[in-house]
C-alpha positions in Angstrom: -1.5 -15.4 -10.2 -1.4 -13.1 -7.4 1.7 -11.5 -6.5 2.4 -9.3 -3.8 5.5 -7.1 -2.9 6.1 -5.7 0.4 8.9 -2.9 1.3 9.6 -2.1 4.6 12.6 -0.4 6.9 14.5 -3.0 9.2 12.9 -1.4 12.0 9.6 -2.2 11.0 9.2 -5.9 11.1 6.3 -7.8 10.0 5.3 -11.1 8.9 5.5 -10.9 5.6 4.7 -13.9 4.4 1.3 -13.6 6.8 0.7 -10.3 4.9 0.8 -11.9 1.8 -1.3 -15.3 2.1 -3.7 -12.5 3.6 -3.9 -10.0 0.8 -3.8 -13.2 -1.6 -6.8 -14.7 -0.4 -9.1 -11.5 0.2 -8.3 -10.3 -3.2 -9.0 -14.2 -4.9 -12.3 -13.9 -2.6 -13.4 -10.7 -4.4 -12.7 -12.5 -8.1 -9.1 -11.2 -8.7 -7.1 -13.7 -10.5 -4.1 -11.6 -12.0 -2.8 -9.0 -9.9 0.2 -7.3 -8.5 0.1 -5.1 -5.7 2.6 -3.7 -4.0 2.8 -2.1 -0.2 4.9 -0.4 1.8 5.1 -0.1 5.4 6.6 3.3 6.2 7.3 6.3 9.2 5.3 8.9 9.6 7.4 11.6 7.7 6.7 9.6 4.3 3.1 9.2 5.1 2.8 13.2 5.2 4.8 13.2 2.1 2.7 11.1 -0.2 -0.4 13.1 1.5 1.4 16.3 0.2 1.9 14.9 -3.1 -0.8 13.2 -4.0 -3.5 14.5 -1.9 -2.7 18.2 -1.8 -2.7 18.2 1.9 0.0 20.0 4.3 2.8 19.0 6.6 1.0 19.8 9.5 -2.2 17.8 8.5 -3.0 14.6 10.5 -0.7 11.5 9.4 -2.8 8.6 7.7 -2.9 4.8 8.5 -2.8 4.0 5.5 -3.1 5.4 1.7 -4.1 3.6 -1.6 -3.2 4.5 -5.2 -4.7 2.3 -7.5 -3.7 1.7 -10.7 -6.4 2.6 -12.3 -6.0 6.4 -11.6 -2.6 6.7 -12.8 -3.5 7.6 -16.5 -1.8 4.3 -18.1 1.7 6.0 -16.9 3.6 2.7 -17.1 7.1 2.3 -18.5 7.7 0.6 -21.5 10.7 -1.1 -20.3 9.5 -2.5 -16.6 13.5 -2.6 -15.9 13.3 1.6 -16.0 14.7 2.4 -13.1 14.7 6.1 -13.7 11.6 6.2 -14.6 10.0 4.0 -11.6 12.2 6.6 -9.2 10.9 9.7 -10.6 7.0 8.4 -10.7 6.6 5.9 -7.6 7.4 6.1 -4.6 7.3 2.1 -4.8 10.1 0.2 -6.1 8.2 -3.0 -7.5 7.8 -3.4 -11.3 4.7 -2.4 -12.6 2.6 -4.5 -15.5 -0.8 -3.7 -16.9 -2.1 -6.2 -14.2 -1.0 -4.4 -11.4 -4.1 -3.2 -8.9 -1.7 -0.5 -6.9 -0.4 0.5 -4.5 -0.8 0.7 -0.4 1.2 2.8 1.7 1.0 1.7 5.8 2.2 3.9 8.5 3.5 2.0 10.9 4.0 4.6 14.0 0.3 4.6 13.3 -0.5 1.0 13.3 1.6 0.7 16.6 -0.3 3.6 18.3 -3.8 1.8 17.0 -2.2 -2.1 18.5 -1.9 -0.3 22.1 -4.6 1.9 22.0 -6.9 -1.3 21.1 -4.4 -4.2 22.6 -4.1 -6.1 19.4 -1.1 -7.8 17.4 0.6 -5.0 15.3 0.7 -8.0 12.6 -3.3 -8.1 13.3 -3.6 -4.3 12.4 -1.2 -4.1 9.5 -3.8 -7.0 8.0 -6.4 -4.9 8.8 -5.1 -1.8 7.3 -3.6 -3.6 3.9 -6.9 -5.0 3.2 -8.8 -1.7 3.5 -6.3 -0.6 1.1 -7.2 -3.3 -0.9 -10.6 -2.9 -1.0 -10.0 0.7 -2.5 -7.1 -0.5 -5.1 -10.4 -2.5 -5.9 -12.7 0.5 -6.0 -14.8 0.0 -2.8 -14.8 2.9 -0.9 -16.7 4.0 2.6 -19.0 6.5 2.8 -18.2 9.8 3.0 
């Protein structure tokens, strides 16, 4: 089973369930099975702040549409009680329970996916797709050149 958790602010609204059936089938389409992934639609603010923290970048660097932390590269730091609060606060930014069968995590920044919907007139639904399975495709361990 798939399964796919999805934080997000009141003010940035989505259709989650969309989202979901999306990332669902992609990820059964490229032979996942058992998975857990969890994203996060954020402002710009976290955005810098997980590019600080994990990707050693500054404040004033540009904000990213979207960020990816698989699993994989997390050095087996799970909990051994998946009810560990305190120790899901101080290691993820992401609230969702973590397993051994969990792919990752994708951060979206949605200021950036509204300014990408105007500047290309599309659904912000359409680019926040669009975004989660490029994350996806990295949680998998596809990435684009460089």
């Amino acid at each position: 089973m798939i399964s796919i958790f999805i934080t997000r602010q009141s003010r940035y609204p989505t259709d989650t369930k969309a989202l979901k059936e999306k990332l669902s089938e992609f990820l059964s389409g490229h032979g996942v099975t058992e998975a857990e992934v969890s994203v996060a639609l954020v402002g710009e603010r976290k955005m810098r702040e997980l590019g600080e923290k994990f990707l050693n970048e500054s404040q004033a660097d540009e904000t990213h549409e979207v960020l990816s932390f698989p699993a994989s590269e997390t050095g087996g730091d799970f909990p051994k009680d998946p009810n560990d609060k305190k120790f899901l606060s101080e290691k993820n930014f992401f609230n969702s329970l973590r397993s051994y069968k969990s792919l990752g995590d994708i951060a979206i920044c949605y200021p950036e996916v509204r300014k990408i919907a105007i500047k290309k007139n599309r659904l912000m639904d359409e680019v926040i797709q669009e975004l989660a399975l490029h994350g996806a495709l990295h949680l998998l361990g596809i990435h684009h050149p460089e």
